[in-house]
Steps between C-alpha positions, in 0.01 A plus 500: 500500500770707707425590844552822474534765198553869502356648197660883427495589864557840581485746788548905486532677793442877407720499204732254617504181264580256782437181287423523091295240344684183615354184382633166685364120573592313751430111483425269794779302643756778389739730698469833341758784558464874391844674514575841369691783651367725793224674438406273242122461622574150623330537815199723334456207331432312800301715636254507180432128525445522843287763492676744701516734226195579245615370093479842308438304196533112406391157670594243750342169492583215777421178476187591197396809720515824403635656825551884373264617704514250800476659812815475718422330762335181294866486334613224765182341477537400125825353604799792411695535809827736528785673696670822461839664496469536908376298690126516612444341792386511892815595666376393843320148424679197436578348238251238525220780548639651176488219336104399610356879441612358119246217558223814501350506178406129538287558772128393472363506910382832575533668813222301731588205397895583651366651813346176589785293346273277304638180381523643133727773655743283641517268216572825258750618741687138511503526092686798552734406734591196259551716220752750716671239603554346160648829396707516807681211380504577171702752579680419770348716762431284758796622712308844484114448549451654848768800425373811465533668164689817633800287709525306115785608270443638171550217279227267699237743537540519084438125547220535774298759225518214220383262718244695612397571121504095432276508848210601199536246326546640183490430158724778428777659628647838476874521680615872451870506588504184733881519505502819567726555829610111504843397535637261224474211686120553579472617104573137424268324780236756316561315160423198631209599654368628252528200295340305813211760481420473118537153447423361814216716550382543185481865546591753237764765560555820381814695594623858445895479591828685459716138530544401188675165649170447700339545141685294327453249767144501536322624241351355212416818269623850602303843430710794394385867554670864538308790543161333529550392153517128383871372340459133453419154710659158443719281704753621749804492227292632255369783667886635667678492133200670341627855361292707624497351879848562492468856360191545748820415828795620332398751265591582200 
């Protein structure tokens, strides 16, 4: 069973067609890109399974569920975590802090039981101060754990917001540009990590990206829309000497 199927999703916003019946699985273990040109919908797309958006029409089922109609907040819950184009994060806590707010959605003491600091408190919060710090050195961040996200450069805060994302736990995901300001050099250390994350962590990835060498690197199956519409999926090579991709970049 794949872990997570779009079945004709779509989304209208007045009369603006953002995305038009796109149908999609995604299987676990796989890294799955969705490329197109701007304005493609790739994002909206995103936003759909992660409920930021109402589907206008279709379904999208995650692990067996039917999460359509999930509300947005129990998204994380069911184990879909994400980052967007810019990062999202508290400017003026540190990394580390960044990284344990991540930890939230796993928390079962309620708010007496942390006033009084109740054994099962401090055991919860030493579970999540092992899981940072295994994504600390996943990714190398060690050097930056007490830094404070606004003195970080670009390229690490990019980092800091997928680390906070694998902070969940997640079963899936969803990486929406994650090169996206990089230099080349840090493009490549991305590759690996990425590799690190899916097989490694067993976590499923899926990507929307405008590097087609980070594609080609990384991805198992690649999803190909233009103007909300779907083109065609199949592997990396397939998908960038596919007619109408190239038509849908270069024109005609």
């Amino acid at each position: 069973m794949s872990l997570l199927v779009a079945e004709e999703i779509s989304v209208h916003f007045g009369g603006v067609k953002a995305v038009q019946e796109v149908s999609f699985a995604v299987e676990a273990g796989e890294v799955f890109s969705i490329v197109g040109p701007n304005g493609a919908g790739k994002t909206t797309i995103f936003n759909l399974i992660s409920r930021i958006y109402d589907v206008t029409h279709g379904r999208v089922i995650f692990d067996g569920e039917d999460i359509t109609e999930v509300a947005t907040h129990k998204v994380a819950e069911l184990g879909i975590a994400r980052t967007f184009q810019n990062t999202e994060l508290f400017e003026q806590e540190t990394v580390l802090n960044n990284l344990l707010i991540g930890c939230h959605v796993h928390r079962k003491t309620n708010l007496l039981s942390e006033i009084f600091f109740l054994p099962q408190v401090k055991r919860q919060d030493l579970d999540f101060r092992r899981r940072v710090e295994d994504v600390i050195d996943l990714l190398d961040l060690q050097s930056y754990r007490e830094q404070v996200i606004a003195n970080l450069p670009y390229g690490v805060r990019k980092m800091v917001e997928i680390a906070r994302a694998l902070c969940l736990g997640p079963k899936l995901l969803l990486l929406d540009e994650p090169s996206s300001g990089l230099n080349p050099e840090e493009t490549e250390d991305l590759s690996f990590w990425l590799e690190d994350i899916n097989e490694d962590l067993g976590i499923t990835v899926i990507m929307v990206e405008h590097d087609m060498n980070l594609v080609s690197q990384a991805s198992d199956r690649v999803l190909a829309v233009a103007d909300g519409q779907f083109i065609t999926v199949g592997t990396p090579h397939e998908v960038q000497n596919h007619p109408e991709v190239l038509r849908a970049y270069l024109g005609d």
